[in-house]
KEKE-3310 file (N, C-alpha, C; in steps of 0.2 Angstrom, whole numbers, plus 5000, padded with zeros to 4 digits):
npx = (5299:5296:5283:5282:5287:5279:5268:5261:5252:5265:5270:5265:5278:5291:5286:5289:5303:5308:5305:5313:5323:5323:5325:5335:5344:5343:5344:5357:5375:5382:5387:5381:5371:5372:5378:5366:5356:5363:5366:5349:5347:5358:5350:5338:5342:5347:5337:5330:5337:5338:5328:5319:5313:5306:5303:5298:5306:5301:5297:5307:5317:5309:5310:5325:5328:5318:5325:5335:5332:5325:5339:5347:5335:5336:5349:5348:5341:5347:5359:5353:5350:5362:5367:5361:5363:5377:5376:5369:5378:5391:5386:5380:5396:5399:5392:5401:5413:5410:5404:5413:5425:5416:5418:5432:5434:5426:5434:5446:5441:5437:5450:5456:5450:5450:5469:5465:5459:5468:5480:5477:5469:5481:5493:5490:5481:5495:5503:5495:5495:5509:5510:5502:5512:5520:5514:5510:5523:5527:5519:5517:5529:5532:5518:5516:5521:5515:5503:5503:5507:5494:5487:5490:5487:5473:5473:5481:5469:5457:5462:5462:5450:5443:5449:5444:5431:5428:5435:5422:5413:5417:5413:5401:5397:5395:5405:5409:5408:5416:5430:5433:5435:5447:5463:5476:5491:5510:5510:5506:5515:5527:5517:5512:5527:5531:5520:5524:5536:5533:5527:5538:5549:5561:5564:5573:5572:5576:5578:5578:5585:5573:5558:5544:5526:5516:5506:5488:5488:5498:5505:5500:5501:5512:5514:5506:5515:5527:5519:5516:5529:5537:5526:5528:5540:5537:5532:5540:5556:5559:5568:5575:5581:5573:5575:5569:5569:5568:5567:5569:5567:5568:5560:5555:5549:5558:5559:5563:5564:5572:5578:5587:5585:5578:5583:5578:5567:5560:5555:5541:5537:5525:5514:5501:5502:5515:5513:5503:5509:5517:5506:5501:5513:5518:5501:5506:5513:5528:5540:5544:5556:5558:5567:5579:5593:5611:5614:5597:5581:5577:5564:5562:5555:5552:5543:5537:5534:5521:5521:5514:5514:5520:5534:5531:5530:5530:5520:5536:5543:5553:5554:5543:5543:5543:5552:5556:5558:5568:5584:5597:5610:5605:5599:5609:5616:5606:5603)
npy = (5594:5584:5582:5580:5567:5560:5560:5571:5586:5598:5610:5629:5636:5633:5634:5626:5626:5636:5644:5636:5637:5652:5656:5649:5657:5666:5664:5656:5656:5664:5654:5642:5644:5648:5636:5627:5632:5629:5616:5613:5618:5610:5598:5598:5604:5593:5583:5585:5585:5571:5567:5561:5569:5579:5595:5610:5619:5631:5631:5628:5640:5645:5642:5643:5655:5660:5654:5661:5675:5672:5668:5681:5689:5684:5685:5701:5702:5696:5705:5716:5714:5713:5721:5730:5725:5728:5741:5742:5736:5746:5756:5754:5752:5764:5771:5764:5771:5785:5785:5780:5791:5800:5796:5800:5811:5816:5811:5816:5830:5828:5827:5839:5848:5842:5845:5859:5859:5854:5862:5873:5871:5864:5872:5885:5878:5873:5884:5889:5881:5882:5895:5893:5886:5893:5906:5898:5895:5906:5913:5915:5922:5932:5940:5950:5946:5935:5938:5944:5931:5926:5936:5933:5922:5924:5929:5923:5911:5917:5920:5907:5903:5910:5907:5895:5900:5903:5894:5886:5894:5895:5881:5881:5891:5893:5890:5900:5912:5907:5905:5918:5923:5925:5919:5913:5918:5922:5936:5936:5928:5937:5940:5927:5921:5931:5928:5916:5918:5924:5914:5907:5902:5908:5914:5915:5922:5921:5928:5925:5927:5936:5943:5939:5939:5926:5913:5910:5897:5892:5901:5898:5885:5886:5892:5884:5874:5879:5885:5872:5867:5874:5873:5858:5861:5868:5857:5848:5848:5854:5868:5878:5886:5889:5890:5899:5896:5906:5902:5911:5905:5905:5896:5890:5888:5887:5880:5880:5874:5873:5865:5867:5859:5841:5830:5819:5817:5828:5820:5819:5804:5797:5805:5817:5829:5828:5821:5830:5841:5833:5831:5841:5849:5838:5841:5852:5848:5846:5841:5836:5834:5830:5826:5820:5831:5839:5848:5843:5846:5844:5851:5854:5860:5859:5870:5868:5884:5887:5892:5904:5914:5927:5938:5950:5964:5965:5967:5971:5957:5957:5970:5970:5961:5960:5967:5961:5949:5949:5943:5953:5953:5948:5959:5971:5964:5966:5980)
npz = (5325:5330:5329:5315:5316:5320:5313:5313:5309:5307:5320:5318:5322:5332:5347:5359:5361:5356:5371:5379:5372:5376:5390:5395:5389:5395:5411:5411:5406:5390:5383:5388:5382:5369:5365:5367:5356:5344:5344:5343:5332:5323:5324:5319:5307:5302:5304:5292:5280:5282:5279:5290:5299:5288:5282:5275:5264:5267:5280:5287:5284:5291:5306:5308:5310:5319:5328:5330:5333:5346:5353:5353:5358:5368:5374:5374:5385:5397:5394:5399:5412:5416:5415:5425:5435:5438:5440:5449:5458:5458:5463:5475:5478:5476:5486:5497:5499:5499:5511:5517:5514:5522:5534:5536:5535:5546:5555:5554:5556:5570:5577:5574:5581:5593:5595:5593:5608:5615:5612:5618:5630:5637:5637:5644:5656:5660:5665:5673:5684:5686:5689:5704:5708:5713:5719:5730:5740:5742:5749:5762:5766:5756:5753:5744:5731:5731:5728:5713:5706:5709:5701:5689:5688:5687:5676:5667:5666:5660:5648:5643:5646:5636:5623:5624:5620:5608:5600:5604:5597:5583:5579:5580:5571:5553:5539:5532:5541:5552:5543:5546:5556:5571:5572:5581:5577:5572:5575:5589:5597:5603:5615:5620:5623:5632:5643:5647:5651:5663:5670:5674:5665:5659:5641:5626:5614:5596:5580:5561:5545:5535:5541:5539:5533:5533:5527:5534:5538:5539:5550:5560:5564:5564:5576:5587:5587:5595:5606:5610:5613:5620:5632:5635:5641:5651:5659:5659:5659:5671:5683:5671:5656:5639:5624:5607:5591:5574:5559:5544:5529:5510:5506:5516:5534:5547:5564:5580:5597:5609:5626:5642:5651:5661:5649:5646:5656:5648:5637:5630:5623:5622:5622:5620:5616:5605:5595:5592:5588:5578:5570:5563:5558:5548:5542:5534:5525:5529:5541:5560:5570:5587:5601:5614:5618:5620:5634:5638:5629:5612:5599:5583:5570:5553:5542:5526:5513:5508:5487:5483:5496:5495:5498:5512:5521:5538:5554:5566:5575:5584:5587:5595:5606:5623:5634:5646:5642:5632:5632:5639:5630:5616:5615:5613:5602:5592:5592)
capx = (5302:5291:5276:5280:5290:5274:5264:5254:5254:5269:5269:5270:5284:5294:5287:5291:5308:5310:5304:5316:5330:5325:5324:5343:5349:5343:5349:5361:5379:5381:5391:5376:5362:5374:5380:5360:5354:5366:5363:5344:5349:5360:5347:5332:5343:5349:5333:5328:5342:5339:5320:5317:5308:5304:5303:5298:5310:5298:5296:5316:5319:5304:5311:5332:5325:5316:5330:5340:5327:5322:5344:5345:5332:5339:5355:5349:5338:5352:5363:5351:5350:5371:5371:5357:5368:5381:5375:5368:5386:5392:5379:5384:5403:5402:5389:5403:5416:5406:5404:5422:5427:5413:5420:5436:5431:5423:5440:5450:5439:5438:5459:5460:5448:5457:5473:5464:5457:5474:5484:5474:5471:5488:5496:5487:5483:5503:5506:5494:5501:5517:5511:5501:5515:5526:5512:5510:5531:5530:5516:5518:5535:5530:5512:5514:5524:5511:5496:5507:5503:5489:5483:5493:5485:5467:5472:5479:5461:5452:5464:5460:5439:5442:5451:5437:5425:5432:5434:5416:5410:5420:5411:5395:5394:5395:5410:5411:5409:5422:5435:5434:5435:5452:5465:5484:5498:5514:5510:5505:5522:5529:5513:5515:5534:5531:5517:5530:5542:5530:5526:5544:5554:5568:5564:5575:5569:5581:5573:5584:5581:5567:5551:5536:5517:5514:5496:5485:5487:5505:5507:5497:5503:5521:5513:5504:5518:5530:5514:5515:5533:5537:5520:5531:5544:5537:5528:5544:5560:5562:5572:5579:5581:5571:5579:5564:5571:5564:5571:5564:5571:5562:5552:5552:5551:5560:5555:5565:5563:5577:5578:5592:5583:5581:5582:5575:5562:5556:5552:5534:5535:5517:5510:5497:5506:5520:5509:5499:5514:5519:5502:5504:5519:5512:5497:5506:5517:5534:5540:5544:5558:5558:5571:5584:5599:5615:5609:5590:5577:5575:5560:5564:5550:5552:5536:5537:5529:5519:5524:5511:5517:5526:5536:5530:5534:5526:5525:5543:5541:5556:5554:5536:5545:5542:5560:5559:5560:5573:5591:5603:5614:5602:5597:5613:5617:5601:5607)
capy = (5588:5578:5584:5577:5561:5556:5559:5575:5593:5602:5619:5635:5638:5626:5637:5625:5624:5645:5647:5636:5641:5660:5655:5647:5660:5673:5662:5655:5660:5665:5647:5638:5646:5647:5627:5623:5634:5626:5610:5611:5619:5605:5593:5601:5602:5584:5580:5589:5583:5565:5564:5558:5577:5583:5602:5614:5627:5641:5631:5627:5644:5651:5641:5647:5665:5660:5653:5668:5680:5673:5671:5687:5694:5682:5689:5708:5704:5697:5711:5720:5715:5711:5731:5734:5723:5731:5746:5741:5736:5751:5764:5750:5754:5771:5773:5764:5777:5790:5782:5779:5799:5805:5798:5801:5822:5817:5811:5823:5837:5826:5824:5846:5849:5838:5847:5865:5862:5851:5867:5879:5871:5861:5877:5888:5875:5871:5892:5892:5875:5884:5900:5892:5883:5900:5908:5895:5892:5913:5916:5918:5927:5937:5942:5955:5943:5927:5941:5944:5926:5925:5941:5930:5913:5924:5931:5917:5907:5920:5917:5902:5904:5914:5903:5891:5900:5906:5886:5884:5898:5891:5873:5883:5894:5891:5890:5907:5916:5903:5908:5927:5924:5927:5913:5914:5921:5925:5942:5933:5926:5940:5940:5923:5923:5934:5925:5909:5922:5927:5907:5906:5902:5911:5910:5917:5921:5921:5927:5924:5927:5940:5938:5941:5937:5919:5910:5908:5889:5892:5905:5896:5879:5889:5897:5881:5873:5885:5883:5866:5864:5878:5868:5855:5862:5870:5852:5840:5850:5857:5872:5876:5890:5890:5896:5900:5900:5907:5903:5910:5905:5908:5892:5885:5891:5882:5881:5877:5876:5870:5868:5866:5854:5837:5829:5812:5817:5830:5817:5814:5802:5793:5809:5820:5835:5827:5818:5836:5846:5830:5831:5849:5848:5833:5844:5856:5844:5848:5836:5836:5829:5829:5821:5824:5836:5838:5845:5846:5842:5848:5853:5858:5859:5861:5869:5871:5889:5889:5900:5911:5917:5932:5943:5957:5970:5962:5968:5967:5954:5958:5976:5969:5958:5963:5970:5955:5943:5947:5945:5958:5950:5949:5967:5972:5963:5969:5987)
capz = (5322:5334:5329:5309:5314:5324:5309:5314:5306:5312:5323:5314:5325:5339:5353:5365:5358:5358:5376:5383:5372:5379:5397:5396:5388:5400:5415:5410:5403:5384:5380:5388:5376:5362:5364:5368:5352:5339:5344:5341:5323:5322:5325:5313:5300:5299:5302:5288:5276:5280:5280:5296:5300:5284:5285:5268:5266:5272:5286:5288:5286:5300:5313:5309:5309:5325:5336:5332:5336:5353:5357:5352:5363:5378:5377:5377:5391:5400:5396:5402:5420:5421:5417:5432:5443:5439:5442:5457:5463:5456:5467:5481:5481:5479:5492:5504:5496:5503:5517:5521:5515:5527:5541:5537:5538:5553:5561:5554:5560:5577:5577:5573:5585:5597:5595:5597:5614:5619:5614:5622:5638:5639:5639:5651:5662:5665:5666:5681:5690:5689:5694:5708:5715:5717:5725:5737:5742:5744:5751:5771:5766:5752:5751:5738:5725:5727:5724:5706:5704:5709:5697:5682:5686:5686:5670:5663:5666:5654:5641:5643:5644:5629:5618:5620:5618:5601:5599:5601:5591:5576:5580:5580:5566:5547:5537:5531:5549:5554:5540:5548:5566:5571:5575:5584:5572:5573:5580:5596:5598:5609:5622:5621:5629:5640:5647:5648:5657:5669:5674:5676:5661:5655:5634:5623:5604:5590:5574:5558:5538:5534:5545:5535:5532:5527:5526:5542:5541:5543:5555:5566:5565:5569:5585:5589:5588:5597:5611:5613:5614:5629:5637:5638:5646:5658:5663:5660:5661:5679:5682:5665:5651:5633:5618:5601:5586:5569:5554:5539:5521:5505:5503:5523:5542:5551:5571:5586:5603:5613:5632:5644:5657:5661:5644:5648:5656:5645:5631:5630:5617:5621:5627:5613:5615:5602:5594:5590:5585:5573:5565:5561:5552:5544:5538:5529:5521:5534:5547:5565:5574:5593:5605:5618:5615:5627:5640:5639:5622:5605:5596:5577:5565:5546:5538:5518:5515:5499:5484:5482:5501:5494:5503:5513:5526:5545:5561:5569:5581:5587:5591:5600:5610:5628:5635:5651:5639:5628:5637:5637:5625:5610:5613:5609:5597:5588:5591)
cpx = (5298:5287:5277:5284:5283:5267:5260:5255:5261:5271:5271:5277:5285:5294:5288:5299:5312:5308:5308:5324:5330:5326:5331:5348:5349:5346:5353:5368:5378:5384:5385:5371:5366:5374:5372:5357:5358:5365:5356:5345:5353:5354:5343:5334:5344:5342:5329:5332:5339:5331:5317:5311:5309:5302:5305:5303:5308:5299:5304:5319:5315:5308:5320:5330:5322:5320:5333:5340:5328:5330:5347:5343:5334:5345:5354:5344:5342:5358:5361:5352:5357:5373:5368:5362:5374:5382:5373:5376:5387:5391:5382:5392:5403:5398:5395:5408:5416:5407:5411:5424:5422:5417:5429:5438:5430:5429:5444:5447:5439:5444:5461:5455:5450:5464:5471:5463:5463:5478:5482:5472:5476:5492:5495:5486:5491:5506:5503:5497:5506:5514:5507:5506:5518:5521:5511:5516:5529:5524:5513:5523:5536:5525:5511:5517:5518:5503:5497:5506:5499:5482:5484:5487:5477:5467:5473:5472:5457:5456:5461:5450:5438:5443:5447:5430:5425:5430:5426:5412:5411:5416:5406:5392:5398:5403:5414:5412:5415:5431:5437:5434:5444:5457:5473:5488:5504:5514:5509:5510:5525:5523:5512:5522:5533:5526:5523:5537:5538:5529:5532:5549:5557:5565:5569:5573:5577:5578:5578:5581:5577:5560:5546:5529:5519:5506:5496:5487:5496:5509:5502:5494:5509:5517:5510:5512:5525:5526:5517:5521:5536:5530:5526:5538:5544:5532:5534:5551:5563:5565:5577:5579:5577:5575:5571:5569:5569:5566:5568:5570:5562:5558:5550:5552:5554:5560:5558:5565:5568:5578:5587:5591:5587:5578:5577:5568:5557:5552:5546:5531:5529:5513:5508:5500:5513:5518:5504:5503:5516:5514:5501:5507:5518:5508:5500:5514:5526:5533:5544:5548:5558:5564:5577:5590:5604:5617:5600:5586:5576:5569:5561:5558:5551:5544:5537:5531:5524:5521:5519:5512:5521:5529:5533:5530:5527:5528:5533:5541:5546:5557:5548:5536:5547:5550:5563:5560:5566:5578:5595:5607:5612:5600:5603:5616:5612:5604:5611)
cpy = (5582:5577:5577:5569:5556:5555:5565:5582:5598:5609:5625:5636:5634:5632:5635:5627:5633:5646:5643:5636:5652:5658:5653:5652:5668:5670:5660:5658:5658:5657:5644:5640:5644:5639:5625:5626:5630:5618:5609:5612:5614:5600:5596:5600:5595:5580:5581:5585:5576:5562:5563:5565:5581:5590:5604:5618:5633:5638:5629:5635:5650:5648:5641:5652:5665:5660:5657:5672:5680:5673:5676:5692:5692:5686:5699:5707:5703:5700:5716:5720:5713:5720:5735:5731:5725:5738:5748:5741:5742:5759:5759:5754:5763:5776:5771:5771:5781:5790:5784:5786:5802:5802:5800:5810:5821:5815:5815:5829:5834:5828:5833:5848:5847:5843:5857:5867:5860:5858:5872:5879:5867:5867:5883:5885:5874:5877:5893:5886:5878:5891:5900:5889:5889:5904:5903:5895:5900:5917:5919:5923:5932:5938:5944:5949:5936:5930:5941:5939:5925:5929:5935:5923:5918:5929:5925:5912:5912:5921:5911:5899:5906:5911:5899:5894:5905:5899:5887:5887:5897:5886:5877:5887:5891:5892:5896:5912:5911:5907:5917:5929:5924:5921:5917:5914:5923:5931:5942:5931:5928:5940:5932:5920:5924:5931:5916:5913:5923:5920:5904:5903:5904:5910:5915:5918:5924:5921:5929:5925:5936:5939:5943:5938:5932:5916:5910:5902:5890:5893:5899:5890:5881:5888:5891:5877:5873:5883:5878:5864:5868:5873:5863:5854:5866:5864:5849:5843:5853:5863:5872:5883:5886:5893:5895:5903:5900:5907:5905:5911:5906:5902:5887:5889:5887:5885:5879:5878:5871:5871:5865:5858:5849:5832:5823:5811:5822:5828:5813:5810:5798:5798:5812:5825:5836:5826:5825:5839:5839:5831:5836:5851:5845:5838:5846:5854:5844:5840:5842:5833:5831:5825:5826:5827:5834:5844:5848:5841:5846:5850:5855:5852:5863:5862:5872:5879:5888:5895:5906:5916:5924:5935:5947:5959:5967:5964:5965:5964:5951:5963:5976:5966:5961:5961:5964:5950:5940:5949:5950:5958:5951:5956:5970:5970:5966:5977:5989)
cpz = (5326:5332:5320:5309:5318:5319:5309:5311:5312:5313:5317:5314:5332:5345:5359:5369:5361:5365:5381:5381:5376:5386:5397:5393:5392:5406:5415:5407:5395:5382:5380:5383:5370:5358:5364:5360:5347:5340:5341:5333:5321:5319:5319:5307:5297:5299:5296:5281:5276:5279:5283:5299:5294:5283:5276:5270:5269:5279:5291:5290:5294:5306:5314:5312:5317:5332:5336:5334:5344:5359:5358:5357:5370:5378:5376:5381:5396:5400:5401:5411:5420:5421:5423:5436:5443:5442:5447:5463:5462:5463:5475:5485:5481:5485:5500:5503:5499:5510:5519:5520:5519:5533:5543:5537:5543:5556:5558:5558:5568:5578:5576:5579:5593:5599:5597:5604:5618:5618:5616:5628:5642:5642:5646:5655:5667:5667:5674:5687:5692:5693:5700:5713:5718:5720:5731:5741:5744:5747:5758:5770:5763:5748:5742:5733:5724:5726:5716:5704:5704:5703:5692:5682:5685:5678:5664:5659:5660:5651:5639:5641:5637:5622:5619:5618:5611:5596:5596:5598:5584:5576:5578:5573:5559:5545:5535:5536:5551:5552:5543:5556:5566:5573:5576:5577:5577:5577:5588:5600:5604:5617:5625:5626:5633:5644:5649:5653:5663:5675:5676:5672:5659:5645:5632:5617:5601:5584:5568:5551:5539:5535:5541:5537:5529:5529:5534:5542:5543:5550:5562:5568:5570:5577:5588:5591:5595:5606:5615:5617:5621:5634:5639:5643:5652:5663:5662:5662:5667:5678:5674:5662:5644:5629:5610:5598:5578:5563:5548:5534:5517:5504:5509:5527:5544:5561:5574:5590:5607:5622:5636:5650:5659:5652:5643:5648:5654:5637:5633:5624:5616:5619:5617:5609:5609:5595:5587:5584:5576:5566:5560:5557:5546:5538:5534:5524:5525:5536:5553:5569:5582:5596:5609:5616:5623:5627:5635:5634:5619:5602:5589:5573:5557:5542:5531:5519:5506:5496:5483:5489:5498:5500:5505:5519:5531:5550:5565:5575:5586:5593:5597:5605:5618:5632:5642:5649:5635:5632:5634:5629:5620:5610:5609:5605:5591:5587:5590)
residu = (UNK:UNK:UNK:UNK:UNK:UNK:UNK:UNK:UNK:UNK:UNK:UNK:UNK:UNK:UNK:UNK:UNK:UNK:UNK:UNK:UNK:UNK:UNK:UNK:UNK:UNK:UNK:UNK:UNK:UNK:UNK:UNK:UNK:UNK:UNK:UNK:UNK:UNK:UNK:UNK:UNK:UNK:UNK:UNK:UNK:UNK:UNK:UNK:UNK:UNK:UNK:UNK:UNK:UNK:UNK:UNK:UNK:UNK:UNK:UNK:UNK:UNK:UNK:UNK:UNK:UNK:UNK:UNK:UNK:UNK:UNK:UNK:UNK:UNK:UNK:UNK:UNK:UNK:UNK:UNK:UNK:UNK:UNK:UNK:UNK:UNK:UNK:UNK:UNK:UNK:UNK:UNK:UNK:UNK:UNK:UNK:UNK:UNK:UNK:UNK:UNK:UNK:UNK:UNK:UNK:UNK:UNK:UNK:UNK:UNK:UNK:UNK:UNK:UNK:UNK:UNK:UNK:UNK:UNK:UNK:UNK:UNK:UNK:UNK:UNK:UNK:UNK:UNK:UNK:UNK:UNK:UNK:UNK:UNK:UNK:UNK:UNK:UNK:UNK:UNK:UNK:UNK:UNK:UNK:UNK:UNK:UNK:UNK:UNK:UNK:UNK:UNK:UNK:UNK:UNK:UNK:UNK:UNK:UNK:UNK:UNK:UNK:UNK:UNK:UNK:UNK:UNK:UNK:UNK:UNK:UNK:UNK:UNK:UNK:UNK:UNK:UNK:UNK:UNK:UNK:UNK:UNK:UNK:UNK:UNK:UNK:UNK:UNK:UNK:UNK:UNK:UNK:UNK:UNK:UNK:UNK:UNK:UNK:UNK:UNK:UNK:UNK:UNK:UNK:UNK:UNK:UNK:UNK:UNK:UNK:UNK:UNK:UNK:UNK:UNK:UNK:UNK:UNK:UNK:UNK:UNK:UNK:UNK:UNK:UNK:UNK:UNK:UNK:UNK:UNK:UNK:UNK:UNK:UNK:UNK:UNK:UNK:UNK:UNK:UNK:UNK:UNK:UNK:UNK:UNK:UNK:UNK:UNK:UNK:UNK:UNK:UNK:UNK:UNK:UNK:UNK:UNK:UNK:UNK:UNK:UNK:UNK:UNK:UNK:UNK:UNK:UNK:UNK:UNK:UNK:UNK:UNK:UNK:UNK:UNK:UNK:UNK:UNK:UNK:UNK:UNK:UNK:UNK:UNK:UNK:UNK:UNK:UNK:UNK:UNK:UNK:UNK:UNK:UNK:UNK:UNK:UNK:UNK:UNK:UNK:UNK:UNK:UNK:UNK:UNK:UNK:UNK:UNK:UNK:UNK:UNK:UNK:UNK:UNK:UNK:UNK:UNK:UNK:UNK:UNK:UNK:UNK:UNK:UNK:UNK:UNK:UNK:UNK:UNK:UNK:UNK:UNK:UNK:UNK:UNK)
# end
């Protein structure tokens, strides 16, 4: 329009017109190109209408057909890059995503590995404390009874070796050697006990329901559980009696450990050792209450069993129960 209001031949085409309607409408948002492109056709045409920029039809229609073209290709080149930058964002968030679920495997498996070594050298450590102090109070008076200590705390200690170095062979090998390495069950239960009898606690078991097979991750929460919680009675309670008890219904276990102590200060509600057992229960969708009873402190743990758990015929973990553990009383009753 400048070209013929100034009197000179005018462009084939307004490319100054089209290169910076395409530049506006690739930086810019779609309002701005659209409000800028209608405006020029505005203009052209009036100028066209009223004479002032005389414009032939071909050359009226070449330069509509033009501006439309070049909005056109602006707005699919900047579709184009709002869908790279999206994509970019996109690759962005699910790169942090990642991120955030890798480390949160890595503190999981930190936080299970944690609770393997705290229940494996919590407990054998506190069995040889104890049965280091009874050899030492008996041993000017009674040689032969703080050597029986002394065998137990050197047997203890290689359970203790042993269970880590199971630990770190699990760390070490692959997932599939991992799954076939053997872990604490239920079966373990009774040597277990007795080892708690030998350091000096009294335990009672009480096994109730129909005791069966259930998953490894089960059984071997139970028995961690079971673990941690005699640990702490032979670290908080004082002179006391245990009682274990196994409840088994069809879609739960349920797990108690009761002592007689002092209640108060068998509550280690800062300590890991509570902390573990909650997590545990936790895991397998259960809970975990803990707190003092009258006299002593409680431990009861509810663990859901999953259904595919069937029923089936399990070592009696009664009958295996080594005969200094279980009192009088319950024998009889069993018989």
């Amino acid at each position: 329009m400048a070209y013929q209001a100034l009197g000179l031949r005018p462009e084939p085409l307004p490319v100054g017109v089209l290169v910076a309607l395409y530049t506006v409408t690739v930086l810019r948002r779609p309002l701005v190109a659209s409000l800028a492109a209608t405006a020029y056709v505005v203009a052209f045409t009036v100028g066209a209408l009223t004479g002032w920029a005389p414009l032939t039809d071909d050359q009226f229609y070449i330069d509509l057909v033009s501006v439309v073209a070049t909005v056109m290709v602006g707005y699919g080149v900047a579709l184009g890059h709002a869908r790279a930058g999206l994509a970019e964002q996109r690759a962005a968030e699910l790169a942090r995503e990642q991120e955030g679920r890798t480390q949160a495997a890595v503190a999981q498996e930190q936080a299970r590995i944690a609770r393997e070594v705290h229940d494996i050298v919590a407990h054998d450590v506190s069995v040889i404390v104890a049965q280091a102090a009874a050899a030492r109070r008996v041993f000017e008076t009674r040689p032969q009874t703080a050597a029986v200590a002394l065998g137990a705390i050197e047997a203890v200690g290689r359970d203790a070796l042993d269970g880590l170095r199971r630990l770190v062979t699990l760390l070490r090998t692959d997932v599939e050697q991992s799954e076939r390495s053997p872990q604490p069950s239920m079966e373990r239960l009774p040597l277990l006990l007795a080892q708690v009898q030998r350091a000096g606690l009294p335990v009672d078991l009480t096994i109730r329901g129909r005791p069966r097979a259930l998953s490894a991750t089960v059984e071997l929460n139970a028995f961690r559980i079971v673990q941690e919680a005699l640990t702490n009675v032979l670290k908080h309670a004082g002179p006391t009696r245990a009682t274990v008890v196994l409840d088994y219904a069809d879609d739960h276990l349920r797990v108690v450990v009761r002592d007689q102590g002092r209640g108060s200060a068998a509550s280690p509600s800062a300590g890991y050792g509570l902390i573990s057992m909650q997590q545990r229960a936790a895991m397998l969708g259960g809970r975990l209450i803990a707190e003092p009873s009258e006299p002593g402190f409680v431990v009861c743990a509810w663990l859901p069993i999953p259904e595919e758990d069937h029923p089936s015929v399990t070592p009696d973990l009664e009958s295996s129960m080594d005969e200094a553990v279980r009192p009088p009383a319950e024998k009889a009753a069993l018989s």
